[in-house]
Structure formats: C-alpha cells, structure tokens
mmCIF file of the N, C-alpha and C atoms, coordinates in Angstrom:
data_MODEL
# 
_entry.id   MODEL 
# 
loop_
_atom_site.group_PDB 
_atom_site.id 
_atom_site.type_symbol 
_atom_site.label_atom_id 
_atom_site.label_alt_id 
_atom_site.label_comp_id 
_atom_site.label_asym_id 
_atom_site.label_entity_id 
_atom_site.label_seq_id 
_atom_site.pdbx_PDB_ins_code 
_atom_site.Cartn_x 
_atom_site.Cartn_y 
_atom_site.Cartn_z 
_atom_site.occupancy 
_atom_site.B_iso_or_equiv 
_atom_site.pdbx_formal_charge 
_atom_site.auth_seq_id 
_atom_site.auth_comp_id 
_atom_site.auth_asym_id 
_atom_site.auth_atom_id 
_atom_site.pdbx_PDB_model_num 
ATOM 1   N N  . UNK A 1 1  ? -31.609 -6.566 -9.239  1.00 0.00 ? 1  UNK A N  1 
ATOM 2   C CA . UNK A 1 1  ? -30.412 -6.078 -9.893  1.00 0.00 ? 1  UNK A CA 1 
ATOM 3   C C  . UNK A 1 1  ? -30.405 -4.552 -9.848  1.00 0.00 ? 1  UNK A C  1 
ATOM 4   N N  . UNK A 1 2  ? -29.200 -3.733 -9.758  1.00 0.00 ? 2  UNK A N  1 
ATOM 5   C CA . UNK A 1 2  ? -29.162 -2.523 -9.616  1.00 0.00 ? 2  UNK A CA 1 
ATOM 6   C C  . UNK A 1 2  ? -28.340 -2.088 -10.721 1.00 0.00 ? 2  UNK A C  1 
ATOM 7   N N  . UNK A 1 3  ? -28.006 -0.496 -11.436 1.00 0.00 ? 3  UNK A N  1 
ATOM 8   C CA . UNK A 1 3  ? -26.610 -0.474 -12.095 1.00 0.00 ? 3  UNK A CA 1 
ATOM 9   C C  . UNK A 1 3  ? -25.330 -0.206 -11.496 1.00 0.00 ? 3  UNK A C  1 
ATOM 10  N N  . UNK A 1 4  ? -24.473 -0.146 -12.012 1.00 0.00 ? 4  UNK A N  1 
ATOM 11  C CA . UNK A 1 4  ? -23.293 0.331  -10.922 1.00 0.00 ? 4  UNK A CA 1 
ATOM 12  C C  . UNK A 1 4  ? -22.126 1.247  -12.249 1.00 0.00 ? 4  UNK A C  1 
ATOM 13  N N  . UNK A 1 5  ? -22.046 2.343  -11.542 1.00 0.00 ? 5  UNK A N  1 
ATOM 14  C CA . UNK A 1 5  ? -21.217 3.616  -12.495 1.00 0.00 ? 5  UNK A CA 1 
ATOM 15  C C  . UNK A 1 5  ? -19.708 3.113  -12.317 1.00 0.00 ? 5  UNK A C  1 
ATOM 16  N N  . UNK A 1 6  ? -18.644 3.375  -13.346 1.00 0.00 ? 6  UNK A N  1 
ATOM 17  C CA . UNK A 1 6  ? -17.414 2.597  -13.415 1.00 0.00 ? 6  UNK A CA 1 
ATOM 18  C C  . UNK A 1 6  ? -16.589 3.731  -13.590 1.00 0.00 ? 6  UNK A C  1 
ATOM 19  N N  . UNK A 1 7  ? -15.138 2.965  -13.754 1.00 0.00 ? 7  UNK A N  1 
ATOM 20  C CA . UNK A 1 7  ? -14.017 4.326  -14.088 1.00 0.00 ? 7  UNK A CA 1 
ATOM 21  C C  . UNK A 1 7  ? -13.839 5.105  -14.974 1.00 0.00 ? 7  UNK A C  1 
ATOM 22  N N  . UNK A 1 8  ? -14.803 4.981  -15.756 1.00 0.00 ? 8  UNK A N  1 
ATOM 23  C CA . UNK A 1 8  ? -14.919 5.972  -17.171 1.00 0.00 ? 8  UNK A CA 1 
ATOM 24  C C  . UNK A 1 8  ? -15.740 7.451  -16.450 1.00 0.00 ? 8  UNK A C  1 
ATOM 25  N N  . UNK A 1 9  ? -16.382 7.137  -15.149 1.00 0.00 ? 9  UNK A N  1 
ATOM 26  C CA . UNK A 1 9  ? -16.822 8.668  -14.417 1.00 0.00 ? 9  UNK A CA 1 
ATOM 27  C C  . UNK A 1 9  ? -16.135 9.488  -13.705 1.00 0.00 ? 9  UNK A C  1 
ATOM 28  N N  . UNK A 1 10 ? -15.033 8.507  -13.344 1.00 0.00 ? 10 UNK A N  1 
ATOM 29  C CA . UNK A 1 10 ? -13.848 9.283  -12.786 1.00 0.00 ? 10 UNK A CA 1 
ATOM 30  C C  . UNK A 1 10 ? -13.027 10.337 -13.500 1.00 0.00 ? 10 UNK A C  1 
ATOM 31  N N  . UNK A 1 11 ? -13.010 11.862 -12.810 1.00 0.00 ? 11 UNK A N  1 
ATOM 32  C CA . UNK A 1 11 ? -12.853 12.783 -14.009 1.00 0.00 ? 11 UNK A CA 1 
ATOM 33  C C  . UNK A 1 11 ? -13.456 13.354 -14.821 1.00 0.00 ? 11 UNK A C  1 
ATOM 34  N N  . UNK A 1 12 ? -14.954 12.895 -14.627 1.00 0.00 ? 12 UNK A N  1 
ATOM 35  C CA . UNK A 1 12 ? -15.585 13.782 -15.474 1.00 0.00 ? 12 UNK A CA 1 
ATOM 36  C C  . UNK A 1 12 ? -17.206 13.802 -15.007 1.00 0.00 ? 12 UNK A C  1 
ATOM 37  N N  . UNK A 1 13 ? -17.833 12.921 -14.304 1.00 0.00 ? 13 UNK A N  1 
ATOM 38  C CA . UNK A 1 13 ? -18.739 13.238 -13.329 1.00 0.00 ? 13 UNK A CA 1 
ATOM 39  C C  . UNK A 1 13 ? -20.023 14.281 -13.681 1.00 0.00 ? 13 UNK A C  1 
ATOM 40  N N  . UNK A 1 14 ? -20.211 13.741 -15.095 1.00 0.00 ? 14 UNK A N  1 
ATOM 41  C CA . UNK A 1 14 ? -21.099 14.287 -16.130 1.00 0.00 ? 14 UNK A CA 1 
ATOM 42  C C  . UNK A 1 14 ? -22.478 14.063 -15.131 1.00 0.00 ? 14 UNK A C  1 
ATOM 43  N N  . UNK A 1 15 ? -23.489 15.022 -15.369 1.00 0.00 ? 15 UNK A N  1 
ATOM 44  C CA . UNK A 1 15 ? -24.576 15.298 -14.202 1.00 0.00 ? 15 UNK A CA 1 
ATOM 45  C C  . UNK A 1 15 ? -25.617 14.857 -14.854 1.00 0.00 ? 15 UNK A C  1 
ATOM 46  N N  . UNK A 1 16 ? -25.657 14.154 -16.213 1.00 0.00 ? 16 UNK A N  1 
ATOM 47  C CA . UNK A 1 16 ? -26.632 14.009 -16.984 1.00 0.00 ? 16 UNK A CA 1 
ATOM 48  C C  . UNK A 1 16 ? -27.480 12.481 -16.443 1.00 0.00 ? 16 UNK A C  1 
ATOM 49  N N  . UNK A 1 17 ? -27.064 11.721 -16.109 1.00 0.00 ? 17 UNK A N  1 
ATOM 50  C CA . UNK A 1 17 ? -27.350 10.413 -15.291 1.00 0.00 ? 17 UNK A CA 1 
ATOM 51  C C  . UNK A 1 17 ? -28.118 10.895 -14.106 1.00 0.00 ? 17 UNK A C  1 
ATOM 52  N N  . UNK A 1 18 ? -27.549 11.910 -12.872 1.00 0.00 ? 18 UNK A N  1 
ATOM 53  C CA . UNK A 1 18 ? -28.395 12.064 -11.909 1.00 0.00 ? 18 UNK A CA 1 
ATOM 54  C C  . UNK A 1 18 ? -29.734 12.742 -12.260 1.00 0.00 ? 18 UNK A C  1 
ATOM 55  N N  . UNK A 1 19 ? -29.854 13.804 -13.062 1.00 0.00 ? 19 UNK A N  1 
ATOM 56  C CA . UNK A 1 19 ? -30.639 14.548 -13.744 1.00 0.00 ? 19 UNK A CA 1 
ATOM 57  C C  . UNK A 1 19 ? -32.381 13.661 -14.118 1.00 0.00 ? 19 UNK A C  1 
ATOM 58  N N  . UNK A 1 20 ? -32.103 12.231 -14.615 1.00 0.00 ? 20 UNK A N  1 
ATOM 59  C CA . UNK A 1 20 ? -33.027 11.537 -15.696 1.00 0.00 ? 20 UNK A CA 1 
ATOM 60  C C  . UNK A 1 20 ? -33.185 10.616 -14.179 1.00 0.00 ? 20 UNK A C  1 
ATOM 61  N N  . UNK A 1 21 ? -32.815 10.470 -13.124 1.00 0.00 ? 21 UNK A N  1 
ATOM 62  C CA . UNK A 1 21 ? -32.857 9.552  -12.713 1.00 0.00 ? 21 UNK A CA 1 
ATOM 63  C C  . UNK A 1 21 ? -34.330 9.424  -11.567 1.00 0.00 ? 21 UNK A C  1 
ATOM 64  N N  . UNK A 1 22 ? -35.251 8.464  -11.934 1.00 0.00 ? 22 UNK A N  1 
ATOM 65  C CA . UNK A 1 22 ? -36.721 9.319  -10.909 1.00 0.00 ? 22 UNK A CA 1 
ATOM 66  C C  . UNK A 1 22 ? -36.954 9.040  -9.877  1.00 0.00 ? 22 UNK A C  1 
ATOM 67  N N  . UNK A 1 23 ? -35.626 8.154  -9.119  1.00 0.00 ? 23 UNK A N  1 
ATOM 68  C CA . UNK A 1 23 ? -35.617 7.877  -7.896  1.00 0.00 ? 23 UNK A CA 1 
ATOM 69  C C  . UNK A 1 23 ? -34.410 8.221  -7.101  1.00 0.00 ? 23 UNK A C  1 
ATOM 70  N N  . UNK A 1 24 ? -33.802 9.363  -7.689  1.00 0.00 ? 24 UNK A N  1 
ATOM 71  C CA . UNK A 1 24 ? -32.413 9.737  -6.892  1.00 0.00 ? 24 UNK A CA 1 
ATOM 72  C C  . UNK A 1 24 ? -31.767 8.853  -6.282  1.00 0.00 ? 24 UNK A C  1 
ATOM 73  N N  . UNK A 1 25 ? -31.177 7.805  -6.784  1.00 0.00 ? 25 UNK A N  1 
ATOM 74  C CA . UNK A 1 25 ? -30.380 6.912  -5.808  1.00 0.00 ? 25 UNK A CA 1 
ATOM 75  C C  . UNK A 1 25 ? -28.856 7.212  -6.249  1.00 0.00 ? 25 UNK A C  1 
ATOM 76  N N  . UNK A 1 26 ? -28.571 8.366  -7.262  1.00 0.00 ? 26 UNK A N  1 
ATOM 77  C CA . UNK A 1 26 ? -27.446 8.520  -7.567  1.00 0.00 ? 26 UNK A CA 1 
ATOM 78  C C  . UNK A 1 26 ? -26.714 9.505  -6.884  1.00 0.00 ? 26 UNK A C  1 
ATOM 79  N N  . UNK A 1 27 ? -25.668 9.351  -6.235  1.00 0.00 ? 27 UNK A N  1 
ATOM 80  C CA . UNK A 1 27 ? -25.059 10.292 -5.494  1.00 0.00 ? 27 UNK A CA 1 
ATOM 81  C C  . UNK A 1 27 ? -23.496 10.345 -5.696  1.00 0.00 ? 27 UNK A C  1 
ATOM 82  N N  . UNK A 1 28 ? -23.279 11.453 -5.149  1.00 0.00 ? 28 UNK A N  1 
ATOM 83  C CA . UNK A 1 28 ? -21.688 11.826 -5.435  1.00 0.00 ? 28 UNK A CA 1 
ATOM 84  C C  . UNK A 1 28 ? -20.780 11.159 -4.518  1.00 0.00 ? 28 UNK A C  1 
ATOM 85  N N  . UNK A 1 29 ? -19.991 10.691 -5.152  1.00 0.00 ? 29 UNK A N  1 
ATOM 86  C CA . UNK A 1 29 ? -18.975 9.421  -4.564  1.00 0.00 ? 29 UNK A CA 1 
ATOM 87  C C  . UNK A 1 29 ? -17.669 9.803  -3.880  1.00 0.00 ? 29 UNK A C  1 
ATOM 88  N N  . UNK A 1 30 ? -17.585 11.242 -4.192  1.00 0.00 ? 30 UNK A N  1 
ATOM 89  C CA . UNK A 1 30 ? -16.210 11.915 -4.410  1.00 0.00 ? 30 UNK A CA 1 
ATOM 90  C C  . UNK A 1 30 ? -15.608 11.880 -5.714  1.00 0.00 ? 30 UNK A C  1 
ATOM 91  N N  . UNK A 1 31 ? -14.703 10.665 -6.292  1.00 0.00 ? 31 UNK A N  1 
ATOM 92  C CA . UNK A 1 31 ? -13.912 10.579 -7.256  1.00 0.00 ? 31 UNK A CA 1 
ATOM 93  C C  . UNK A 1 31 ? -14.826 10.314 -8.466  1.00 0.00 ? 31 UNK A C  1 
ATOM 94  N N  . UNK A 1 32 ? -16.141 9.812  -8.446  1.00 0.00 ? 32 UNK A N  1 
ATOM 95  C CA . UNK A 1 32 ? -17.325 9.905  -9.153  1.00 0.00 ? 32 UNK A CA 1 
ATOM 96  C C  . UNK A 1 32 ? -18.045 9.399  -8.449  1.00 0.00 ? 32 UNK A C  1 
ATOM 97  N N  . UNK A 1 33 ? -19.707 9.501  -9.527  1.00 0.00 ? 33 UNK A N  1 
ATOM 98  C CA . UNK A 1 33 ? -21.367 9.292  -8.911  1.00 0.00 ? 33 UNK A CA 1 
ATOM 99  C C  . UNK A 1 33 ? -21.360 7.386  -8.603  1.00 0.00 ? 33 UNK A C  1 
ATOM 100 N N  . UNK A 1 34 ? -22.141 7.247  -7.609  1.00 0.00 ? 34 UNK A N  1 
ATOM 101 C CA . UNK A 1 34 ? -22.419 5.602  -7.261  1.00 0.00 ? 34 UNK A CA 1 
ATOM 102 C C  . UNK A 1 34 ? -24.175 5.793  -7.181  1.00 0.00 ? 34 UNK A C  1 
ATOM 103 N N  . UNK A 1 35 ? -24.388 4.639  -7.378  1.00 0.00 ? 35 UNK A N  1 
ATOM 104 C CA . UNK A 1 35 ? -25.746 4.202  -7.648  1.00 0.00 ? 35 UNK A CA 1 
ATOM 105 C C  . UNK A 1 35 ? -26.368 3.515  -6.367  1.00 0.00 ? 35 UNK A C  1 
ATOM 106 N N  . UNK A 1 36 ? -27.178 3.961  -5.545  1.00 0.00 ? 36 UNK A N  1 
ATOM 107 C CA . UNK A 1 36 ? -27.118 3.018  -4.248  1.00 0.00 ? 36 UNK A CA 1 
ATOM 108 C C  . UNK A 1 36 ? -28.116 1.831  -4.671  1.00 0.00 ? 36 UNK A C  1 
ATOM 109 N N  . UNK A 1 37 ? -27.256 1.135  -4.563  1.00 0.00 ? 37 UNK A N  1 
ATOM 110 C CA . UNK A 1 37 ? -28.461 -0.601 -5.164  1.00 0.00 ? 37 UNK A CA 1 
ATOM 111 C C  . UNK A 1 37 ? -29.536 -0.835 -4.201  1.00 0.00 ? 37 UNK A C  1 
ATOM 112 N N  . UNK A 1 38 ? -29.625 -0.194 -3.013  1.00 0.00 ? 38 UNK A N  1 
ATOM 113 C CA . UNK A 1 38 ? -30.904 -0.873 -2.296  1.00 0.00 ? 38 UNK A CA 1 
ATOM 114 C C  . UNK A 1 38 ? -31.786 0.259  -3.197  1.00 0.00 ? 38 UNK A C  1 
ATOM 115 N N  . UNK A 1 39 ? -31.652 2.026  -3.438  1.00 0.00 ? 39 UNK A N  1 
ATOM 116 C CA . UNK A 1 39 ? -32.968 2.500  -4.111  1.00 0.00 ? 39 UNK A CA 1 
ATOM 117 C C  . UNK A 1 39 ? -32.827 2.236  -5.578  1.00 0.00 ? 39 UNK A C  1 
ATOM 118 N N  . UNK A 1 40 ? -32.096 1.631  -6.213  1.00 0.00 ? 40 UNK A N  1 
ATOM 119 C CA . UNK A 1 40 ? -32.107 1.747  -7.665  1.00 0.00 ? 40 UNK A CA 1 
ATOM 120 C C  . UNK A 1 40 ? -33.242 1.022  -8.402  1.00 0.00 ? 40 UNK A C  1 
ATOM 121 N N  . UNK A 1 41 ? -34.155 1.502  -8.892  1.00 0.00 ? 41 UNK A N  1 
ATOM 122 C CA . UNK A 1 41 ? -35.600 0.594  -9.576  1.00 0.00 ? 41 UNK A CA 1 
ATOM 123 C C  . UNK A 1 41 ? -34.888 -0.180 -10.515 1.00 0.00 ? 41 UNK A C  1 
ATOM 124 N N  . UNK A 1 42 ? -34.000 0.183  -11.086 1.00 0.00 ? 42 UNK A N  1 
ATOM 125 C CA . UNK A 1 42 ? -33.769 -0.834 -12.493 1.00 0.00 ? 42 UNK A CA 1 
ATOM 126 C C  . UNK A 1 42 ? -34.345 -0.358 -13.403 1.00 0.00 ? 42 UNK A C  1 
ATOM 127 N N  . UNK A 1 43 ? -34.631 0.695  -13.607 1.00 0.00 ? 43 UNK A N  1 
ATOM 128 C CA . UNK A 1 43 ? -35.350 1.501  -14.809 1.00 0.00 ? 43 UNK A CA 1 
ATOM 129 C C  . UNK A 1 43 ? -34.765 1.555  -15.832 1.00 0.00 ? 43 UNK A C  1 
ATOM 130 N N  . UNK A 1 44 ? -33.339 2.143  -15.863 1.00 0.00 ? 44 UNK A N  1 
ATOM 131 C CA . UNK A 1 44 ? -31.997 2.389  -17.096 1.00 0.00 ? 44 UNK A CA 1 
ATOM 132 C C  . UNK A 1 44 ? -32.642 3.342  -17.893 1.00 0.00 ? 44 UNK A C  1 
ATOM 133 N N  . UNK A 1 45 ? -33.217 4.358  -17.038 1.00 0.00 ? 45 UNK A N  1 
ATOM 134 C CA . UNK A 1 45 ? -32.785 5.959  -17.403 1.00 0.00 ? 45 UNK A CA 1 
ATOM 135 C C  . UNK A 1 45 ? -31.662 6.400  -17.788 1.00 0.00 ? 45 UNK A C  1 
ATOM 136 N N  . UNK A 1 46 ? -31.003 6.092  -16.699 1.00 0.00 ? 46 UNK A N  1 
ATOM 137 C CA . UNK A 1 46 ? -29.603 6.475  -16.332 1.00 0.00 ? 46 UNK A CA 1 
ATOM 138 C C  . UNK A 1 46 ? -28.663 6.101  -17.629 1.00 0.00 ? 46 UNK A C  1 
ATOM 139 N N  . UNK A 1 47 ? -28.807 5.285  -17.386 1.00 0.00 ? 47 UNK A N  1 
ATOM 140 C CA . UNK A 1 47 ? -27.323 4.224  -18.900 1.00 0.00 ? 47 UNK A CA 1 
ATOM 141 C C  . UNK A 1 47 ? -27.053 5.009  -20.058 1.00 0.00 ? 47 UNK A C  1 
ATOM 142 N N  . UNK A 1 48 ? -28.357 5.442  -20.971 1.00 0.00 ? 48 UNK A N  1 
ATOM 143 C CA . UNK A 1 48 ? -27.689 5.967  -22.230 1.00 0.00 ? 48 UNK A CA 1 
ATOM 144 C C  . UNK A 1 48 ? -27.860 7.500  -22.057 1.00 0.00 ? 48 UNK A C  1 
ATOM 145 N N  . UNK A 1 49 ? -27.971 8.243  -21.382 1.00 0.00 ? 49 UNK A N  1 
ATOM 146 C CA . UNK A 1 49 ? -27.388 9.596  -20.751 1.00 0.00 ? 49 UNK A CA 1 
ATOM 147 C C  . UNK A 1 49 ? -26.184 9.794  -20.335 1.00 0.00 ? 49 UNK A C  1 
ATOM 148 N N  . UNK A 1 50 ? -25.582 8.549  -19.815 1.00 0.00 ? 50 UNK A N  1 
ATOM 149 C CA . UNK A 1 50 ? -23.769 8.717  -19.772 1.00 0.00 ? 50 UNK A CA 1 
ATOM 150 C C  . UNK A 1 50 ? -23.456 9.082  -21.197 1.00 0.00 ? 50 UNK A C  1 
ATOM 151 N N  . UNK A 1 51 ? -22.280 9.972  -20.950 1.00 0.00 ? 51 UNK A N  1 
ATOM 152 C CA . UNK A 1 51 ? -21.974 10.354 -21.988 1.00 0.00 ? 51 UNK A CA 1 
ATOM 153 C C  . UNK A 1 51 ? -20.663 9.782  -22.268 1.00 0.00 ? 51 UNK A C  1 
ATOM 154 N N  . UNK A 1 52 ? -19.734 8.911  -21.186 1.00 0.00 ? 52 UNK A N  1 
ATOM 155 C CA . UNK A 1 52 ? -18.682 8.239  -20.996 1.00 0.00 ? 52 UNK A CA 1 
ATOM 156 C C  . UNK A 1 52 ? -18.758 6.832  -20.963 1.00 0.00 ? 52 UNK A C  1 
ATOM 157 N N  . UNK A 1 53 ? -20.464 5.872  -21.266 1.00 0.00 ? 53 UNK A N  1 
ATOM 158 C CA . UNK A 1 53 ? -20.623 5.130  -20.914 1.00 0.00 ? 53 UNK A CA 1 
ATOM 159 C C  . UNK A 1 53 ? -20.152 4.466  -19.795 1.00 0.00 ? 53 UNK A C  1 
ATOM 160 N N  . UNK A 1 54 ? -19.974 4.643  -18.609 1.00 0.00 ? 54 UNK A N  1 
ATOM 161 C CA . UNK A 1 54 ? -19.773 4.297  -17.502 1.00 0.00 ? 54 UNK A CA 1 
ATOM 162 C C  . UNK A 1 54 ? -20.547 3.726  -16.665 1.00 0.00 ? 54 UNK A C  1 
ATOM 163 N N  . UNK A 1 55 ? -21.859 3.076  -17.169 1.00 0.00 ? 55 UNK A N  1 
ATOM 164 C CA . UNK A 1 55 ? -22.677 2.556  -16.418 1.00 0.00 ? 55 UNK A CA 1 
ATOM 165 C C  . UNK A 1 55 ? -23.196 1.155  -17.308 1.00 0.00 ? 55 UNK A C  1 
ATOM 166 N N  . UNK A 1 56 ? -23.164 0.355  -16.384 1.00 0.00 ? 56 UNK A N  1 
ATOM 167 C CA . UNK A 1 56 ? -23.601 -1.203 -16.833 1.00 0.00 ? 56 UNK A CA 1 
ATOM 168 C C  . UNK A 1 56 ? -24.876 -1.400 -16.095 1.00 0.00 ? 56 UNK A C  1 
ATOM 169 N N  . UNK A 1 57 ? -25.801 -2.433 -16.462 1.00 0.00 ? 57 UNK A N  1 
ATOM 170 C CA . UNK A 1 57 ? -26.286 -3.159 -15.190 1.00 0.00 ? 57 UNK A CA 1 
ATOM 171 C C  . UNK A 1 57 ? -25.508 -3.893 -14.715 1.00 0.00 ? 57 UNK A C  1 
ATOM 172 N N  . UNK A 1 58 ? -25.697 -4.265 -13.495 1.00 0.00 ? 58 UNK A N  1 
ATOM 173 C CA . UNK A 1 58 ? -24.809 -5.086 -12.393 1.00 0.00 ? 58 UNK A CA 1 
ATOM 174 C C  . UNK A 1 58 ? -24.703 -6.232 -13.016 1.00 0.00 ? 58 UNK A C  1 
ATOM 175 N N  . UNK A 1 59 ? -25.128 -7.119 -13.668 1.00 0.00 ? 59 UNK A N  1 
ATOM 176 C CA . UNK A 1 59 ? -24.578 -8.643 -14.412 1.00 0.00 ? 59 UNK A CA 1 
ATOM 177 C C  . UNK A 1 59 ? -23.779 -8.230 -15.724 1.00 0.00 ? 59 UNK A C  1 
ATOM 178 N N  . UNK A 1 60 ? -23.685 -7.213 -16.071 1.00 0.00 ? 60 UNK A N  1 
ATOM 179 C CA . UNK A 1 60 ? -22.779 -6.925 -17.392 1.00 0.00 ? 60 UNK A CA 1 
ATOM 180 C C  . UNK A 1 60 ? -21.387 -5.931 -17.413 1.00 0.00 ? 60 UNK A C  1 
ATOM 181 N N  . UNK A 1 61 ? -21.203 -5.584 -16.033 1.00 0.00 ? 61 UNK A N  1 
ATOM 182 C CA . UNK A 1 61 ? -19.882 -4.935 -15.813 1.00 0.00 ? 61 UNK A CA 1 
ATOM 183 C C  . UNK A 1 61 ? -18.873 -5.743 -16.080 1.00 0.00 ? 61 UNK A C  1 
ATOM 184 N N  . UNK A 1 62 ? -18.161 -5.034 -16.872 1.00 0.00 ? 62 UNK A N  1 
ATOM 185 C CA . UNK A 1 62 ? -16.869 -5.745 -17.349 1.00 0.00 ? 62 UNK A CA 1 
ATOM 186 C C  . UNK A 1 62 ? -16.041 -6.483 -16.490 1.00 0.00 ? 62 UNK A C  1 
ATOM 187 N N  . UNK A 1 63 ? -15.502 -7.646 -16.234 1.00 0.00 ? 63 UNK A N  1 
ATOM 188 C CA . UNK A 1 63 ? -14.638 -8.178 -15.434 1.00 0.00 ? 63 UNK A CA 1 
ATOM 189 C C  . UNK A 1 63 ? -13.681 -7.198 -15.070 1.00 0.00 ? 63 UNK A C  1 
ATOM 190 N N  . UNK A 1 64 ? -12.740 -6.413 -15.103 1.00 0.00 ? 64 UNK A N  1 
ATOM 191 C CA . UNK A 1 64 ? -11.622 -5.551 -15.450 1.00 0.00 ? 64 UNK A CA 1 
ATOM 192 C C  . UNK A 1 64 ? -12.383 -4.308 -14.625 1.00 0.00 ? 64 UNK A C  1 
ATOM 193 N N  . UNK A 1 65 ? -13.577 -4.395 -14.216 1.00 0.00 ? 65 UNK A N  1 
ATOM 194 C CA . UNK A 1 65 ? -14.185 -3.148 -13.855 1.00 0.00 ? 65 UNK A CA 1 
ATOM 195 C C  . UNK A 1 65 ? -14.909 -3.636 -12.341 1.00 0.00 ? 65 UNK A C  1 
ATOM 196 N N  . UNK A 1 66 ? -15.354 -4.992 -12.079 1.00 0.00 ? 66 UNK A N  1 
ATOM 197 C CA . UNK A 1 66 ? -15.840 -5.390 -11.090 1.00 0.00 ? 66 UNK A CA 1 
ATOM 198 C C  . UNK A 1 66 ? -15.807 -4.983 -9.567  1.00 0.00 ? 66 UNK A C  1 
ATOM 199 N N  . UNK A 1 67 ? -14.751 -4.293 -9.542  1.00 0.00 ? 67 UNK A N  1 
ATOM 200 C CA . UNK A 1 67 ? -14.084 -3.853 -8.104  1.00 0.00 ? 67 UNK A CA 1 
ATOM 201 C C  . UNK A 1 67 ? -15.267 -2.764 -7.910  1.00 0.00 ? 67 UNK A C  1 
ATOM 202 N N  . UNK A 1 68 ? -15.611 -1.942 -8.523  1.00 0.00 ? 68 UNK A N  1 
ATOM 203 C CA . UNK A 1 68 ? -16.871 -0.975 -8.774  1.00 0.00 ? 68 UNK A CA 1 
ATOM 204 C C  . UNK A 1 68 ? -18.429 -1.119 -8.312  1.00 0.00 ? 68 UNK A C  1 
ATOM 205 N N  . UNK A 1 69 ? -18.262 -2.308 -8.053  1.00 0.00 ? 69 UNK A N  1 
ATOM 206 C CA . UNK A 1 69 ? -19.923 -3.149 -7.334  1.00 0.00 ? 69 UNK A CA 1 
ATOM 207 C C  . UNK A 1 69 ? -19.886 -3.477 -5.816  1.00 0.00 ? 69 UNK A C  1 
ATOM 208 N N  . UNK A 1 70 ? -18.126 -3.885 -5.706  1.00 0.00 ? 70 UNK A N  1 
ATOM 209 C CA . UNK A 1 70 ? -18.033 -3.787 -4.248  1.00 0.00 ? 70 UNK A CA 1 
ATOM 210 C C  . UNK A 1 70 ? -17.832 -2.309 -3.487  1.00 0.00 ? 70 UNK A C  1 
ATOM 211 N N  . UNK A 1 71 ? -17.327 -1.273 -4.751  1.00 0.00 ? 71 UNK A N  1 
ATOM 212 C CA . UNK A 1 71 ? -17.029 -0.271 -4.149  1.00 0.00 ? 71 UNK A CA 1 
ATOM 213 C C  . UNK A 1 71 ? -18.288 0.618  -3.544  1.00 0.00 ? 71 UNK A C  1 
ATOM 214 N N  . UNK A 1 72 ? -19.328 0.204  -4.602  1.00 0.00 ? 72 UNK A N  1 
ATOM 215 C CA . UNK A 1 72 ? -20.937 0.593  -4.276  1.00 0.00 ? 72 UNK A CA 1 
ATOM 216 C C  . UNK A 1 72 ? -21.566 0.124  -3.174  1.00 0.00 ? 72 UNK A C  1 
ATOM 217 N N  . UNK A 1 73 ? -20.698 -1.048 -2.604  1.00 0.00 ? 73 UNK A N  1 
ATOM 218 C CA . UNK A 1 73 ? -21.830 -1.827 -1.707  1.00 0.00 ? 73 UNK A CA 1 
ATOM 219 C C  . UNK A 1 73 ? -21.432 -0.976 -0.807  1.00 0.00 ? 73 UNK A C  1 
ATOM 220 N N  . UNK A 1 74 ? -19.658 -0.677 -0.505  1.00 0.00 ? 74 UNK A N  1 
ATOM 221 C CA . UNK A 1 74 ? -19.511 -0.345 0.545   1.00 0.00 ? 74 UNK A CA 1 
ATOM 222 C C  . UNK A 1 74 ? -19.685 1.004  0.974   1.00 0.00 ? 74 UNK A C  1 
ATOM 223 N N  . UNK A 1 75 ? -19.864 1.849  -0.393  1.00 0.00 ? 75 UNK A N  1 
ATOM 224 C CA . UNK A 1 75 ? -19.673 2.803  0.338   1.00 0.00 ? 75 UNK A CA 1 
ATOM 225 C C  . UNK A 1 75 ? -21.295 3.137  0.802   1.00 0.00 ? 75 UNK A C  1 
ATOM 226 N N  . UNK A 1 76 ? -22.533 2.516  0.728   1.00 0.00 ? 76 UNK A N  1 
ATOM 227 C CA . UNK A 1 76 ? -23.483 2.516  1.016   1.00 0.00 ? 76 UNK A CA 1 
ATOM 228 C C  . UNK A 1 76 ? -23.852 1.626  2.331   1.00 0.00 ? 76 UNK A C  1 
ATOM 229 N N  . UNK A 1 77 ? -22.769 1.237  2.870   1.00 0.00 ? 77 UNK A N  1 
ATOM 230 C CA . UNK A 1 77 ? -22.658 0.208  4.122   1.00 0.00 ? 77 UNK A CA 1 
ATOM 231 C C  . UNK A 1 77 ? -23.555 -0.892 3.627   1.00 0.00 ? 77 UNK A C  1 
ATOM 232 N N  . UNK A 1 78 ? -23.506 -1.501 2.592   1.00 0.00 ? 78 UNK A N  1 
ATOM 233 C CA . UNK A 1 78 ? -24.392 -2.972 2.336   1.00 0.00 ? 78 UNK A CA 1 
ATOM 234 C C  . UNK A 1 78 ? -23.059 -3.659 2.761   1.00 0.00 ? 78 UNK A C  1 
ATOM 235 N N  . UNK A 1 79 ? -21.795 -4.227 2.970   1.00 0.00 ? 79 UNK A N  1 
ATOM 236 C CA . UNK A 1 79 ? -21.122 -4.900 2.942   1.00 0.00 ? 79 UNK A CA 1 
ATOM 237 C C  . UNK A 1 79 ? -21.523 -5.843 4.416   1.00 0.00 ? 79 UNK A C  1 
# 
C-alpha cells in the first residue's frame, strides 16, 4: 500500500510532507505533490504534516477523491 495526496493540495502545495518524508518519493505534480507508490515505504510521516489534510493511505481515500490514485499511477507510468 502506498499514500496518495488529493485535491485539498491543489493550491497550496504546502512543503511540509516532502520535508519529513525519508524516502523522497514525493514530488511535484505541477497542480500539486504525488507520492510515487512504487518508492513509498508506508511509513505516514507524511499524513499528519499536511496541513490541508490531503493525504490518505491508498485504502481510505475518499470515494469522491479516487480519481487521485489513478492520477498517481499515471503520472509515474505504472498504468
């Protein structure tokens, strides 16, 4: 399981998540940060350093938000 950052980062792309994170898999997305799921340990450093809560683990993203896991796969070419 990996996390995956949602639309609450869009717009505000708070740096505090990449900062804590000890395997850099967080990178800039453009419109916000994505989490690349092949390096993500699953640690959840990351999670309560959002300051927009914008980050789930991958089984608890909101339905309404899901599009956000495919958007991760792809833009990391897992698709």
């Amino acid at each position: 399981m990996t996390y995956v950052i949602t639309e609450p980062c869009i717009g505000t792309k708070d740096q505090s998540c990449v900062e804590v994170c000890p395997v850099d898999c967080i990178y800039d997305g453009g419109e916000h940060f994505m989490i690349n799921p092949e390096e993500c340990i699953d640690c959840g450093a990351c999670e309560p350093e959002c300051p927009v809560e914008a980050i789930y683990p991958e089984d608890e993203v909101p339905e309404d938000m899901q599009q956000y896991v495919t958007k991760a796969q792809e833009f990391f070419g897992l698709t």
